[in-house]
C-alpha positions, 0 to 999 in steps of 0.5 A: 090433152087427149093423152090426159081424157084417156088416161082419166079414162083409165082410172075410171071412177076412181078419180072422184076419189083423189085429189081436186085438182092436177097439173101435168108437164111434159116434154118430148125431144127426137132429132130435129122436133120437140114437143111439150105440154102443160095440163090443169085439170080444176075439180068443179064437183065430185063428178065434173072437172075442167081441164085447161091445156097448152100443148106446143110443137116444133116439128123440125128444126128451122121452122116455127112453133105451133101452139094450142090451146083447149078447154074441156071438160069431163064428167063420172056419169055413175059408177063407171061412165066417163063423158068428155069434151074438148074444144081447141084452136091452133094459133096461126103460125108460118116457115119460111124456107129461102128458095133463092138468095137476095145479090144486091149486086146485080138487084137480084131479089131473094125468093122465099116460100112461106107456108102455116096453118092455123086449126079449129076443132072439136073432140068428144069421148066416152069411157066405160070402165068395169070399176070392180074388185074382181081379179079381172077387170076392164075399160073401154072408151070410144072418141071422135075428133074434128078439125079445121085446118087453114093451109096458107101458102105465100111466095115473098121477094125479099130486097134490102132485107124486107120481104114482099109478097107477091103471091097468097093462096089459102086451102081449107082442110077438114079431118075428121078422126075417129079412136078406139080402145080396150084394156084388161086389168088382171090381180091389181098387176097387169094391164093389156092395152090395145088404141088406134085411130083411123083419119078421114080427109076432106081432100088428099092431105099431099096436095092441100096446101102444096104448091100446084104443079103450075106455081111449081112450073112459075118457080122454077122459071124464076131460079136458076137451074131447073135441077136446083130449084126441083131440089128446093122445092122437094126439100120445102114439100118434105118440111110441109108434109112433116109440118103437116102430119104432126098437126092433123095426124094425131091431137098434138098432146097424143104425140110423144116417144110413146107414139112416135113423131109422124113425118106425114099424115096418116090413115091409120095408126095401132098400138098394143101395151102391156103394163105391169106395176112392180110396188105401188111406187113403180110401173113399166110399159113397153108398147109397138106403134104402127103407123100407116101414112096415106098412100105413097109415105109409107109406114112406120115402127115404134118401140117404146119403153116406159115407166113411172115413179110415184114420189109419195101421194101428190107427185108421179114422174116419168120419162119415156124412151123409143126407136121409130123406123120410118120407112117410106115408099120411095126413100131410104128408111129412117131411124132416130131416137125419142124421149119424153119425160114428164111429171104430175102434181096433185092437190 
């Protein structure tokens, strides 16, 4: 939904113009991650509207969706400040990922890691745009998000089929995080964009919620060949560290082949636009995310392209394609390939 309040931010006043109300689709595919989102925005008055969200995620495949829901709300105070808030929550979700098979034969039970989270939070926004005739205009819009993440992790045996847990742990995480942006309109044409956004941790995002070094240690014990369960439980701290940045990295609807998919969480992120509108009917965009994970994960590189068809007064189509280069500190870099393509209805 964030994508949406700044987006608003951007029209500035205008919007008390058009249409009552909107519903916006989207959806973004890259390689093993899909994302997609449903926004109503319902006009209260001229200057008040609330908007209703659903924004679903799966960030790699083999794990589960997450979904969530906000309600918020914006208001045109005047000729050029726009106030928002939003509330959301995250509904519980958990992955399993098998360490070990169950052998009936021998009565050897299976042994699986389940991890998830749940989220609580908060955001709230201001917008200034310039809202003039002149050649040269331009907006500003500040925000700040908070969030509540419950990181459960539990160990299950698994015999005859049914699973059992053995073991449970929750850590709760907090993230608080701040954004920036700036553009500049010039002859009704042209548009210069600059976004970032740093993230705050209440504790180190690489250890809250992972396995401890000594449930590790007790994991190990319990699979054969120390070499193969090390494997395992690498290949169950890369789904959680990429589960993990996709939800508190960014609100999920500000994920996108705009901004790139996160395989960590991050500290900082930036992200320079240009955009140029060819007739009232087509605009373009290109645009560079860069992304800084928190230490040790290394960074990332998008670039992206975008643009947007306005088919008669009530409907604008889009579609977004990129390339995103990870490249982490101690694994070789990663390119995969992302689209997202979406559509908005007014009326």
């Amino acid at each position: 939904m964030l994508v949406a309040v700044l987006g608003m931010l951007g029209a500035g006043p205008a919007r008390a113009e058009g249409a009552d109300s909107s519903l916006t689709v989207e959806a973004s595919a890259g390689r093993g991650y899909g994302l997609w989102s449903l926004l109503g925005d319902v006009g209260v008055s001229e200057a008040t509207f609330l908007t209703l969200g659903y924004t679903g995620a799966r960030p790699e495949a083999g794990t589960a969706a997450t979904h969530q829901l906000s309600v918020g709300v914006d208001h045109l105070a005047g000729e050029h400040w726009l106030l928002s808030g939003i509330v959301s929550l995250g509904l519980a979700k958990g992955s399993d990922t098998e360490l070990s098979q169950e052998r009936p034969r021998l009565n050897v039970p299976g042994l699986t890691a389940r991890t998830g989270y749940g989220s609580q939070g908060v955001q709230l926004a201001a917008g200034y745009d310039s809202a003039g005739f002149h050649k040269v205009e331009y907006g500003l819009d500040a925000s700040l998000g908070l969030h509540r993440y419950p990181l459960r992790r539990q160990l299950l045996t698994v015999s005859d089929g049914t699973p059992h847990v053995r073991y449970a742990q929750e850590d709760l995480l907090w993230v608080a995080r701040p954004t920036l942006g700036a553009r500049l309109l010039w002859d009704g044409r042209w548009e210069l964009g600059l976004r970032g956004g740093f993230s705050l941790y209440s504790e180190d995002p690489l250890t809250a919620g992972q396995f401890t070094d000594a449930e590790k240690a007790t994991l190990e014990s319990q699979l054969e060949g120390r070499a193969a369960a090390r494997l395992a439980l690498a290949g169950l701290r890369r789904r959680q560290l990429r589960d993990l940045g996709a939800a508190v990295t960014r609100r999920m609807a500000d994920v996108n082949a705009g901004t790139g998919f996160p395989s960590a969480p991050t500290r900082f992120d930036v992200k320079p636009s240009l955009t140029w509108r060819l007739n009232p009917a087509l605009k373009g965009q290109v645009s560079y995310a860069f992304t800084r994970y928190v230490p040790t994960q290394g960074v990332a590189h998008v670039l992206a392209s975008r643009w947007t068809v306005r088919l008669g007064d009530p409907v604008r189509v889009w579609a977004s394609v990129a390339l995103q280069r990870d490249v982490p500190e101690d694994l070789p870099a990663e390119v995969s390939g992302l689209l997202t393509l979406g559509g908005e209805y007014t009326f």
